[in-house]
N, CA, C and O atoms as a MOPAC input file, in Angstrom:
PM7 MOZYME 1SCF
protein

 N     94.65900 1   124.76600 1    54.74200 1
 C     93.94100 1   124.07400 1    55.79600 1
 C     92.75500 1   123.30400 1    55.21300 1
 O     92.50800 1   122.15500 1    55.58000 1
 N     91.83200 1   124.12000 1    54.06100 1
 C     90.96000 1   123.34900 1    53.67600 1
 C     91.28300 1   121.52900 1    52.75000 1
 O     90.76600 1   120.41300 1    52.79900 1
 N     92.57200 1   122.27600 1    51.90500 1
 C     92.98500 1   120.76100 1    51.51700 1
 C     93.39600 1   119.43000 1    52.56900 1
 O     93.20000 1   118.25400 1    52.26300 1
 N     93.99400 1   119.88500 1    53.83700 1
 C     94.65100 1   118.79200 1    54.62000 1
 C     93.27000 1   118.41300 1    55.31300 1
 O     93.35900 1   117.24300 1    55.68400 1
 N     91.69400 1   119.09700 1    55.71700 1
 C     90.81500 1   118.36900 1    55.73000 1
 C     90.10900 1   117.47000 1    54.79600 1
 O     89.64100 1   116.37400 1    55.10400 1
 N     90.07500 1   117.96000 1    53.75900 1
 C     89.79700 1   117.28700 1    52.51500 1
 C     90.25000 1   115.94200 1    52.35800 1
 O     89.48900 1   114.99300 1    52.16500 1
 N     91.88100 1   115.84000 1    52.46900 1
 C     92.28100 1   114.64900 1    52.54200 1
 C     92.53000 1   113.97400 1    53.58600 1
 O     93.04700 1   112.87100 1    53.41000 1
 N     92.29900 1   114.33600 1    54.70500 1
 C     91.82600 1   113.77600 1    56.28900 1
 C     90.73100 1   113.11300 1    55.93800 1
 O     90.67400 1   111.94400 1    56.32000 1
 N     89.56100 1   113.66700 1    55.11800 1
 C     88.11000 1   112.53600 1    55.22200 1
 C     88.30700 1   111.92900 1    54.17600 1
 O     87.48300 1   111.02700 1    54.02400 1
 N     89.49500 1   112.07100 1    52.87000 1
 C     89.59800 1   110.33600 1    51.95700 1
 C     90.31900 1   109.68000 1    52.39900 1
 O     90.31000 1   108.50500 1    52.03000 1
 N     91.29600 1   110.12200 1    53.40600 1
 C     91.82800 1   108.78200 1    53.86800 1
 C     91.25600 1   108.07000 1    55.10000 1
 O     91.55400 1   106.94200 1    55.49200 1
 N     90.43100 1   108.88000 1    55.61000 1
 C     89.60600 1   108.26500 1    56.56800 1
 C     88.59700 1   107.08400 1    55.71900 1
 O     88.63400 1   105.91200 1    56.09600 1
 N     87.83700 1   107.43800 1    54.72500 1
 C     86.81600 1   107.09700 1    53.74200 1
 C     87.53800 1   105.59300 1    53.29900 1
 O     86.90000 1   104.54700 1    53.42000 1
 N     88.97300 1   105.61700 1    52.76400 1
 C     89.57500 1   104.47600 1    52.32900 1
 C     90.35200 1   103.77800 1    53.80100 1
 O     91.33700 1   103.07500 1    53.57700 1
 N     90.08600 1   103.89400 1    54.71500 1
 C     90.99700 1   103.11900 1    56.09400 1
 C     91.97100 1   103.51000 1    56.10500 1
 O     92.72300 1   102.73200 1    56.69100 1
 N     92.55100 1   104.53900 1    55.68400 1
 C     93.94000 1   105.48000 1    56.01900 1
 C     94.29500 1   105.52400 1    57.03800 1
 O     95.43600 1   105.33900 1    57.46100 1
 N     93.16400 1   105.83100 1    57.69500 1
 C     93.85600 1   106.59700 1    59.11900 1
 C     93.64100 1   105.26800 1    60.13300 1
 O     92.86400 1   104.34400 1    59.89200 1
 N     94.36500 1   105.36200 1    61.12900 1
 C     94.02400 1   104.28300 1    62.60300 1
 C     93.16900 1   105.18900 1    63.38400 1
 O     93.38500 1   106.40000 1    63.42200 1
 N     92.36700 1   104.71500 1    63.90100 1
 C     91.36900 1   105.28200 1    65.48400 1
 C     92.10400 1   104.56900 1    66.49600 1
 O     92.41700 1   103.41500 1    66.78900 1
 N     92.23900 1   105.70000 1    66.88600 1
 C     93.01100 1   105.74900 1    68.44200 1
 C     91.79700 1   105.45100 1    69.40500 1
 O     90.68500 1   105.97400 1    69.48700 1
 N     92.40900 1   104.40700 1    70.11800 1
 C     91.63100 1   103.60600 1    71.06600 1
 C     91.98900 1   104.58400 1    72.45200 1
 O     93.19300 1   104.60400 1    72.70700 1
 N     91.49900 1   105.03700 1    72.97100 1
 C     90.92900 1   105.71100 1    74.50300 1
 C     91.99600 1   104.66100 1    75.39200 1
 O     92.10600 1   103.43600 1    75.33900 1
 N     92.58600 1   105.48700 1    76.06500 1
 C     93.18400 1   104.95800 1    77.06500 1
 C     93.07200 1   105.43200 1    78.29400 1
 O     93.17500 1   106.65200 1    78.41600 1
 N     92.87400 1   104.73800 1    79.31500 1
 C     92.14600 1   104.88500 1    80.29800 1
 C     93.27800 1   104.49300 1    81.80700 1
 O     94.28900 1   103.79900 1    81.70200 1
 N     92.96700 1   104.89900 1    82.65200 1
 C     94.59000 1   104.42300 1    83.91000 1
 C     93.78000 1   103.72000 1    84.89400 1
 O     92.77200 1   104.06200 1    85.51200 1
 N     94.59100 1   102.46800 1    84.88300 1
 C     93.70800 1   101.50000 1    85.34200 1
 C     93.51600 1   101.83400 1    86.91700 1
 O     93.98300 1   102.96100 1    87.07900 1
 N     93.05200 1   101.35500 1    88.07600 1
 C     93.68100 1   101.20300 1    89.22300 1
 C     94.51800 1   100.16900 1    89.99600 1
 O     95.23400 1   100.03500 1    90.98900 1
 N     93.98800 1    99.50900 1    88.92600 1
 C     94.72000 1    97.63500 1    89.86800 1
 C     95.66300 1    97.74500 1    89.15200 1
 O     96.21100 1    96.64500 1    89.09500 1
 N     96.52600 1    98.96200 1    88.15100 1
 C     97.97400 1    99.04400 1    87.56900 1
 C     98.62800 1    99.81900 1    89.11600 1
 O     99.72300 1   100.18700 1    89.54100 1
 N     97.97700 1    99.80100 1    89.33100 1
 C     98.95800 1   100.49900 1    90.36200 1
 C     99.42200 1   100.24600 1    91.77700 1
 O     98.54800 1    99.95000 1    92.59300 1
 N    100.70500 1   100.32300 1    92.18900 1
 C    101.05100 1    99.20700 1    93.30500 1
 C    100.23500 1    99.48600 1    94.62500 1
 O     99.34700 1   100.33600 1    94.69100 1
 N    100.61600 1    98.71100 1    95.62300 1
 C    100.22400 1    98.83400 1    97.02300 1
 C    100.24100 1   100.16500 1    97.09700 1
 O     99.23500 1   100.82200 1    96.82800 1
 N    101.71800 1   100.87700 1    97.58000 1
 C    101.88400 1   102.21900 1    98.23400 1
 C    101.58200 1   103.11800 1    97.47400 1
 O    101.60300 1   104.20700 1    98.04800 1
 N    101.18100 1   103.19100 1    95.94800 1
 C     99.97300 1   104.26200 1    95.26900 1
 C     98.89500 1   104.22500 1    96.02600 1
 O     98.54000 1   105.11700 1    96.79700 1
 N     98.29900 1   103.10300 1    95.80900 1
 C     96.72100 1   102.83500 1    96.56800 1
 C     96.55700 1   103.43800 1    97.78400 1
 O     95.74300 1   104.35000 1    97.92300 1
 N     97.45800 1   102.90300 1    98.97400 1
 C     97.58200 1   103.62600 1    99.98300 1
 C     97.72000 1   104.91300 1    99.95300 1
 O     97.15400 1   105.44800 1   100.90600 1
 N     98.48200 1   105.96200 1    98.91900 1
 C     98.64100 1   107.30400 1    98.99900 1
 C     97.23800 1   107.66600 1    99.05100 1
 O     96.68000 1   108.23800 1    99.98700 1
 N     96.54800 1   107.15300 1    97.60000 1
 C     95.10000 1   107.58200 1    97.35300 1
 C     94.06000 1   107.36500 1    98.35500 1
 O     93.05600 1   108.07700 1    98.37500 1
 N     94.25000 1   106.41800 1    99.18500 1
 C     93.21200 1   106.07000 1   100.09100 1
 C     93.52100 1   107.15700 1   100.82400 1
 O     92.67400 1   108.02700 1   100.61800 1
 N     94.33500 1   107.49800 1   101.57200 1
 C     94.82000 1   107.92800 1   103.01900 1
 C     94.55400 1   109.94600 1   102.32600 1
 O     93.98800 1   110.84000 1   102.95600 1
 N     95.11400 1   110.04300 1   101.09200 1
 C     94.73500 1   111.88100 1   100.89400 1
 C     93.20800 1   112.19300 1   100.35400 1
 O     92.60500 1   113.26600 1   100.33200 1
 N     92.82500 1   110.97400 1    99.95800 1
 C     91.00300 1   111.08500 1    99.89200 1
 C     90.49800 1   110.97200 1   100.88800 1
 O     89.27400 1   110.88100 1   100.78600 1
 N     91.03200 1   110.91300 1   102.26900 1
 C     90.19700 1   111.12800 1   103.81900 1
 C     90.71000 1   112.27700 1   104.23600 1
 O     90.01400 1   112.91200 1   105.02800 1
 N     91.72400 1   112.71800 1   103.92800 1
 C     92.81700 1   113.86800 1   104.62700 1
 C     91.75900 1   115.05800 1   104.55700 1
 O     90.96600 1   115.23600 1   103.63200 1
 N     91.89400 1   115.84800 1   105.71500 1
 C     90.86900 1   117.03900 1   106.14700 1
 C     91.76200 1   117.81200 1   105.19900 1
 O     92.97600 1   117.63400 1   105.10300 1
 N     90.89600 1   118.87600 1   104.36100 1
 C     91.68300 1   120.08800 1   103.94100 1
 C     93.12200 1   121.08900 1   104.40600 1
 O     94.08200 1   121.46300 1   103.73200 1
 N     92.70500 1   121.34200 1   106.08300 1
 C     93.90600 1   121.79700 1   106.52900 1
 C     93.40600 1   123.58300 1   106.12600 1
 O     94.26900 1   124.42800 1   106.36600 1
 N     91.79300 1   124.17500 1   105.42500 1
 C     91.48700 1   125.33900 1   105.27800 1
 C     90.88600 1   126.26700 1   105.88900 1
 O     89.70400 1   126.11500 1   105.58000 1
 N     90.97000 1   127.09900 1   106.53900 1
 C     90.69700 1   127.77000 1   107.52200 1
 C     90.05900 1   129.22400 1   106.93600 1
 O     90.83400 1   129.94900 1   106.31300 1
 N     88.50300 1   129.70700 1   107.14900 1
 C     88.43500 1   130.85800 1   106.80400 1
 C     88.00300 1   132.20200 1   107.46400 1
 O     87.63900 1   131.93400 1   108.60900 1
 N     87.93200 1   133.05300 1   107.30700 1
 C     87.80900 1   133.90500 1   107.97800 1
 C     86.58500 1   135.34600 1   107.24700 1
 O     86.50400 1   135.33400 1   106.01900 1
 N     85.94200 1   136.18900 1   107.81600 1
 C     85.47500 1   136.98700 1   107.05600 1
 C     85.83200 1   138.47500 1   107.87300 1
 O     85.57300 1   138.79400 1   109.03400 1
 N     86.52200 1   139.23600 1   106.79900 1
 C     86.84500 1   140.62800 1   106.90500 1
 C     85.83800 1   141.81400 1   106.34000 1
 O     85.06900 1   141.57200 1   105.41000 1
 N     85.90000 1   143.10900 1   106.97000 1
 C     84.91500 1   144.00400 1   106.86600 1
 C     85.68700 1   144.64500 1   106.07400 1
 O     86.79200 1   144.76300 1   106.60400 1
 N     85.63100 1   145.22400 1   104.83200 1
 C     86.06000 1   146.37500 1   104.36300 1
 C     85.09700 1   147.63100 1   103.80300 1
 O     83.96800 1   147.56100 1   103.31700 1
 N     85.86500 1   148.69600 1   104.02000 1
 C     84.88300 1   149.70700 1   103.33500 1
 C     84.15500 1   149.70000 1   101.91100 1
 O     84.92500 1   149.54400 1   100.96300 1
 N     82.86900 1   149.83600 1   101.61900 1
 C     82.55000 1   150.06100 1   100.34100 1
 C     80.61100 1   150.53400 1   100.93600 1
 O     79.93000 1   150.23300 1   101.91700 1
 N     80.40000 1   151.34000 1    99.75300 1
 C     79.23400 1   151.91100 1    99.69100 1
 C     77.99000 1   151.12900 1    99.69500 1
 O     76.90600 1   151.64200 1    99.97300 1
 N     78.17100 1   149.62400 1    99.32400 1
 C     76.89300 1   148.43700 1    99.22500 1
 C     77.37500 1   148.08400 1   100.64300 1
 O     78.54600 1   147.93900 1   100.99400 1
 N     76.18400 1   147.96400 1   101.45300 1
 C     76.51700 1   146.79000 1   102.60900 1
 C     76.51400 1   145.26800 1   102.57500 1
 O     76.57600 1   144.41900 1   103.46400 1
 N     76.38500 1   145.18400 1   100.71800 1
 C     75.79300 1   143.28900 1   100.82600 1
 C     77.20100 1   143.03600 1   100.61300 1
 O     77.61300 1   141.93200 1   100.96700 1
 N     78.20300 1   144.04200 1    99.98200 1
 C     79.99400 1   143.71500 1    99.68300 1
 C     80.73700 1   143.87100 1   100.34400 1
 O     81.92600 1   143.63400 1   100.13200 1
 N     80.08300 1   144.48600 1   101.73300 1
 C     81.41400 1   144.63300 1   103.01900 1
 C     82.16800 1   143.99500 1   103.64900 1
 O     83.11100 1   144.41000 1   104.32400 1
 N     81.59600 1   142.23500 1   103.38200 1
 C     82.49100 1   141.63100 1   103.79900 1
 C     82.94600 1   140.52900 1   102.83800 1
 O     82.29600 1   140.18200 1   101.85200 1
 N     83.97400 1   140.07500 1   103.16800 1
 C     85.02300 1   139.48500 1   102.62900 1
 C     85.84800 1   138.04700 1   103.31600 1
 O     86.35700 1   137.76200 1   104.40000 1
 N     85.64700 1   137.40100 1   102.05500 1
 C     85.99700 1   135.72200 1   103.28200 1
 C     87.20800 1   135.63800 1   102.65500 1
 O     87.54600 1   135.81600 1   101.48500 1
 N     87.90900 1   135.28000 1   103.83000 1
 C     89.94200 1   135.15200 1   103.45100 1
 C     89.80300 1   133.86600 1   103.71600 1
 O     88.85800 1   133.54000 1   104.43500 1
 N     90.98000 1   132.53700 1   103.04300 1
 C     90.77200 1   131.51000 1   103.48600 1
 C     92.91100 1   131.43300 1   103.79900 1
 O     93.90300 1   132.01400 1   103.35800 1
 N     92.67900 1   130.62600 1   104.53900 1
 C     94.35200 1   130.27900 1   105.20800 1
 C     94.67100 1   128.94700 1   105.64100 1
 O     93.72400 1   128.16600 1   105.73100 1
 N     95.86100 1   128.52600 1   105.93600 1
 C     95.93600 1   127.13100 1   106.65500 1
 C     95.77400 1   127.49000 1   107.87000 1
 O     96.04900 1   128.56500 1   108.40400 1
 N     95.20500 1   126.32500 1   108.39900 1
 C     94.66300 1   126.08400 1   109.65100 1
 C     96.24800 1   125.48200 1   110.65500 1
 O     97.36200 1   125.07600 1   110.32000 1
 N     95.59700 1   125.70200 1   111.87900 1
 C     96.87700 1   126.04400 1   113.04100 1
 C     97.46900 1   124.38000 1   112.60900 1
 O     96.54600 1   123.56600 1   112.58400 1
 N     98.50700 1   123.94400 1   112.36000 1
 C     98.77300 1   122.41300 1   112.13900 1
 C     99.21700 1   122.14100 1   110.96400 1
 O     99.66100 1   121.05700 1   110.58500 1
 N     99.03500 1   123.75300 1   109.97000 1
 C     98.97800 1   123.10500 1   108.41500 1
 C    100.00200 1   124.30600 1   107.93900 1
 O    100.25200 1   125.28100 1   108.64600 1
 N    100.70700 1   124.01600 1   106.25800 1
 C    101.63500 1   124.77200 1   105.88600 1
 C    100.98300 1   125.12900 1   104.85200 1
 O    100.04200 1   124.36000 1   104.65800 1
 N    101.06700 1   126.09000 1   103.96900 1
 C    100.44100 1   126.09000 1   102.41600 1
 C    101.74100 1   125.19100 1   101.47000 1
 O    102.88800 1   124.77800 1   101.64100 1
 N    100.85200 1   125.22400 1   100.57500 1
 C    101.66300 1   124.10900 1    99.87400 1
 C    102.16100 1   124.83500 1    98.56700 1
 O    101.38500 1   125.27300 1    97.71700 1
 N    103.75100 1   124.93100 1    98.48200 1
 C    103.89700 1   125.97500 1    97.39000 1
 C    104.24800 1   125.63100 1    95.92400 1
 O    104.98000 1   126.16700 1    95.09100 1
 N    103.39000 1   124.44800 1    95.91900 1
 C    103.56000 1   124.35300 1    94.91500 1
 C    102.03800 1   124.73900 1    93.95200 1
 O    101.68200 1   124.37600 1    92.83100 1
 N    101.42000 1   125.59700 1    94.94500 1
 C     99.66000 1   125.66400 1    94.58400 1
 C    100.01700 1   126.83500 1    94.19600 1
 O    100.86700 1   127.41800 1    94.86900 1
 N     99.52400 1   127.40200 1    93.15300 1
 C     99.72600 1   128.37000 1    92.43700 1
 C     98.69500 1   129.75100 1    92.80900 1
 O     98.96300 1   130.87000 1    93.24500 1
 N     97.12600 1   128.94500 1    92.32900 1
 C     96.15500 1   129.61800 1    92.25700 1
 C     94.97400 1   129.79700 1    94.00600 1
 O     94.52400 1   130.73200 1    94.66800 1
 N     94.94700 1   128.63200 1    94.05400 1
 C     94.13200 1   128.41800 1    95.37400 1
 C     95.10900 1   127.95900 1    96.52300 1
 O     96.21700 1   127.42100 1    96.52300 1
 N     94.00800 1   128.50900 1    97.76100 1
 C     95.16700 1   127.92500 1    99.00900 1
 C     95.01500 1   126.36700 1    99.03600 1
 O     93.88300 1   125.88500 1    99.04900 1
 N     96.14900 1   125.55100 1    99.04700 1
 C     96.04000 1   123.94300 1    99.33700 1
 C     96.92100 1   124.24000 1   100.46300 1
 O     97.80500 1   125.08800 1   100.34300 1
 N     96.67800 1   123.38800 1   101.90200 1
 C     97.64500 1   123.52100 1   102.82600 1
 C     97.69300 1   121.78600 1   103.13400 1
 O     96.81900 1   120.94900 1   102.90700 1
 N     98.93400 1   121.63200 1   103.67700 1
 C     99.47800 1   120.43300 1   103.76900 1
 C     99.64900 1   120.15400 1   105.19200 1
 O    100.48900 1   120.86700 1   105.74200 1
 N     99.07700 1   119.32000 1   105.89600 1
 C     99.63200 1   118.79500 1   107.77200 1
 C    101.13000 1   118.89000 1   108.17700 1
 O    102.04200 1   118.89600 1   107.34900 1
 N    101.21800 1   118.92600 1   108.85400 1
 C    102.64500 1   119.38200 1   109.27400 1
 C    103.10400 1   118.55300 1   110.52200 1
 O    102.71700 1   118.78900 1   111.66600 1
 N    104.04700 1   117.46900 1   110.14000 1
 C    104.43700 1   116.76700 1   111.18300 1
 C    105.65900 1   117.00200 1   112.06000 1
 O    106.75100 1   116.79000 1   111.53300 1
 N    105.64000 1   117.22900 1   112.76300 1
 C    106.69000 1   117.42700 1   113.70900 1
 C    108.23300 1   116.15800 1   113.57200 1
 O    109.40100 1   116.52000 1   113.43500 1
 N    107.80000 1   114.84900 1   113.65200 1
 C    108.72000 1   114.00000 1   113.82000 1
 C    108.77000 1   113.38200 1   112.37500 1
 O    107.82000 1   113.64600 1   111.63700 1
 N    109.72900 1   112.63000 1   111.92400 1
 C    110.50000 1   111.78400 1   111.04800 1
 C    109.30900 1   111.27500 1   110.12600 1
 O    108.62100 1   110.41100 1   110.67000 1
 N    109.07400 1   111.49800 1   109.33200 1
 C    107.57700 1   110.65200 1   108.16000 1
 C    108.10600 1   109.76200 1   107.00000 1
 O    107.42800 1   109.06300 1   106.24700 1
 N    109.27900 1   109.90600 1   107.00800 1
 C    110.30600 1   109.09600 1   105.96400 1
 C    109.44700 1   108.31900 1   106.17100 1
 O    108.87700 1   108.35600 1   107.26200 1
 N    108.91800 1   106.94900 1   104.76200 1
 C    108.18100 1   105.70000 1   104.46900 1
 C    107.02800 1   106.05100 1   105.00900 1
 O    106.64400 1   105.20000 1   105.81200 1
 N    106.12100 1   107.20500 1   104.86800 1
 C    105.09800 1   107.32500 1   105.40600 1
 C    104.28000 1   108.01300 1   104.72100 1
 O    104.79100 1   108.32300 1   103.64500 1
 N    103.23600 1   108.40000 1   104.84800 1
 C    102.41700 1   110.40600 1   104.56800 1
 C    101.82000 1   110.64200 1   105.94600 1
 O    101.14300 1   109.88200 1   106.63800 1
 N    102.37300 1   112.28600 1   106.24700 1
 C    101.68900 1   112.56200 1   106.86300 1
 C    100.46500 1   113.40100 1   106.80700 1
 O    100.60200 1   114.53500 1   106.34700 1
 N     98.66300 1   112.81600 1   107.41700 1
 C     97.93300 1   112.71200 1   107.43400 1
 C     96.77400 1   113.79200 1   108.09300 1
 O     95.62600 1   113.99700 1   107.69900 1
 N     97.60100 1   114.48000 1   109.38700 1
 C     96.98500 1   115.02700 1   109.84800 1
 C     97.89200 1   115.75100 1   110.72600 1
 O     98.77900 1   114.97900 1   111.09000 1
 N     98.02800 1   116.86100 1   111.19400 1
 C     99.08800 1   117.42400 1   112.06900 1
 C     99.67400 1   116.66800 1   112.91800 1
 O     99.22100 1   116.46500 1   114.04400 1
 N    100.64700 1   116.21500 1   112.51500 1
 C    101.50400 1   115.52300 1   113.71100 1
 C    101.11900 1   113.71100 1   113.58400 1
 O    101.76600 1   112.76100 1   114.02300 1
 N    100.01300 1   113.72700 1   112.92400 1
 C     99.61600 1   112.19300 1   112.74300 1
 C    100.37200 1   111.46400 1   111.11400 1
 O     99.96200 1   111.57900 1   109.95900 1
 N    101.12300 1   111.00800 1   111.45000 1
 C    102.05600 1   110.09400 1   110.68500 1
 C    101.41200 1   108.94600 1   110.23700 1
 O    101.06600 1   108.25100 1   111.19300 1
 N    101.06700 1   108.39600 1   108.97000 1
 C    100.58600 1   107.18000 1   108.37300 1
 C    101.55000 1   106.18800 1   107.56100 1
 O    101.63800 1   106.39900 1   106.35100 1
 N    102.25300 1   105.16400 1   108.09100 1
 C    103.16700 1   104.67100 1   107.56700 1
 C    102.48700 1   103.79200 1   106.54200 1
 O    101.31900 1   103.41700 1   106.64700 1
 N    103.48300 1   103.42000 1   105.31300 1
 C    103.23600 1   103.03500 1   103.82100 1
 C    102.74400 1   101.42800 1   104.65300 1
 O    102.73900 1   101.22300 1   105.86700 1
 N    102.34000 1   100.40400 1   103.49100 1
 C    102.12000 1    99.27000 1   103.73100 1
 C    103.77400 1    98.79400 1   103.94300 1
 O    104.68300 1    99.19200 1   103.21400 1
 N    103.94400 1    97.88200 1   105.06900 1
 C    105.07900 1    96.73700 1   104.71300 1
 C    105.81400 1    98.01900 1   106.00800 1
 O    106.99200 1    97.82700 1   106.30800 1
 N    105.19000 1    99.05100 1   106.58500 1
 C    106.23100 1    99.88400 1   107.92000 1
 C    105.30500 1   100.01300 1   108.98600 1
 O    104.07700 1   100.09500 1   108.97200 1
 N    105.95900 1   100.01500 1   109.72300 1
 C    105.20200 1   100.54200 1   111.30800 1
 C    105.72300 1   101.30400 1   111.86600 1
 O    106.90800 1   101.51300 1   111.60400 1
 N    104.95800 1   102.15800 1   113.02700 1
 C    105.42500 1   103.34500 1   113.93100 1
 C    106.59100 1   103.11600 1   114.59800 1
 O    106.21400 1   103.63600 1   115.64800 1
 N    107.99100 1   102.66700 1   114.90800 1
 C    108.52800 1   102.60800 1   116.28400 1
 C    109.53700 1   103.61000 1   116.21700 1
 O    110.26000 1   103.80900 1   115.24100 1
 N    109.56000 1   104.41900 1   117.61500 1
 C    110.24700 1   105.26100 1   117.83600 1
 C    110.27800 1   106.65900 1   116.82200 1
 O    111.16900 1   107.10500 1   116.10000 1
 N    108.75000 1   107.17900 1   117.14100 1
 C    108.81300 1   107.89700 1   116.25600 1
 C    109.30100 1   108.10100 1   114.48100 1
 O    109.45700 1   109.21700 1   113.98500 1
 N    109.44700 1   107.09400 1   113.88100 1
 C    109.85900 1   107.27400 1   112.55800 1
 C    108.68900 1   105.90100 1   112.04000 1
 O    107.78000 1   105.55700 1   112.79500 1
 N    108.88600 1   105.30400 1   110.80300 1
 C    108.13200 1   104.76800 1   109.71100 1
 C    109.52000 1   103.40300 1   109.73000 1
 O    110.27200 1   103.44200 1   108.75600 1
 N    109.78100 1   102.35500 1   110.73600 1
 C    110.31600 1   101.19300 1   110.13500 1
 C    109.69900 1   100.13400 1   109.34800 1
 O    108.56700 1    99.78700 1   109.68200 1
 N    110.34100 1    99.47900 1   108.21000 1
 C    110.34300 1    98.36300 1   107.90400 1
 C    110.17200 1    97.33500 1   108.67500 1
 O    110.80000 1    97.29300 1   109.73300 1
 N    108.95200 1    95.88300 1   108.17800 1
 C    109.11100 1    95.31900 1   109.37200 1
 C    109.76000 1    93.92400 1   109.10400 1
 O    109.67000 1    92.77800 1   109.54500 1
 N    110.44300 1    94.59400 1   108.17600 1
 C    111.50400 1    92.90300 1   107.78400 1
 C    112.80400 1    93.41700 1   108.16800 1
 O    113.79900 1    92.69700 1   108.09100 1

């Protein structure tokens, strides 16, 4: 290990090596209906609901206990491993859409609401 640093800083010393330029993710790389995802789940309410439970223990400052859950409208999301993330839960058709808020459907750019689903308006 000490030799492959050794010769990590002479070939650095003689221009050996390339420096890797930082790459960064643009936003204007990314289309309409990205943008829209990002806009519309950076307003989206959590969907977290908590609660505080009494349990027994000998300190009274540790007796209680905050549980957190999805809220009436929301599913947990299973793909969350560690923390609760819960997701809105729409009742009708969201195809070309996200849904936003229980039951509130947000169709992509380029669809509109009719008849309950997310049409195209070409």
């Amino acid at each position: 290990m000490k030799y492959f640093l050794k010769i990590l800083i002479v070939l650095a010393l003689l221009g050996g090596i390339c420096q890797a330029i930082p790459q960064f993710w643009k936003l204007n790389s990314l289309n309409e209906r990205d943008l829209f995802i990002l806009d519309i789940k950076g307003t989206m309410a959590a969907g977290i609901c908590y609660k505080q439970v009494s349990r027994k223990t000998n300190d009274p400052q540790f007796s209680l206990r905050t549980l957190s859950y999805c809220c009436p409208g929301y599913e947990r999301n299973p793909y969350s491993t560690h923390s609760v993330k819960c997701d809105p839960i729409c009742t009708e058709d969201c195809s070309n859409g996200i849904c936003s808020a229980p039951d509130v459907c947000e169709c992509y750019p380029g669809y509109e609401r009719k008849g309950g689903r997310c049409e195209s308006y070409y």
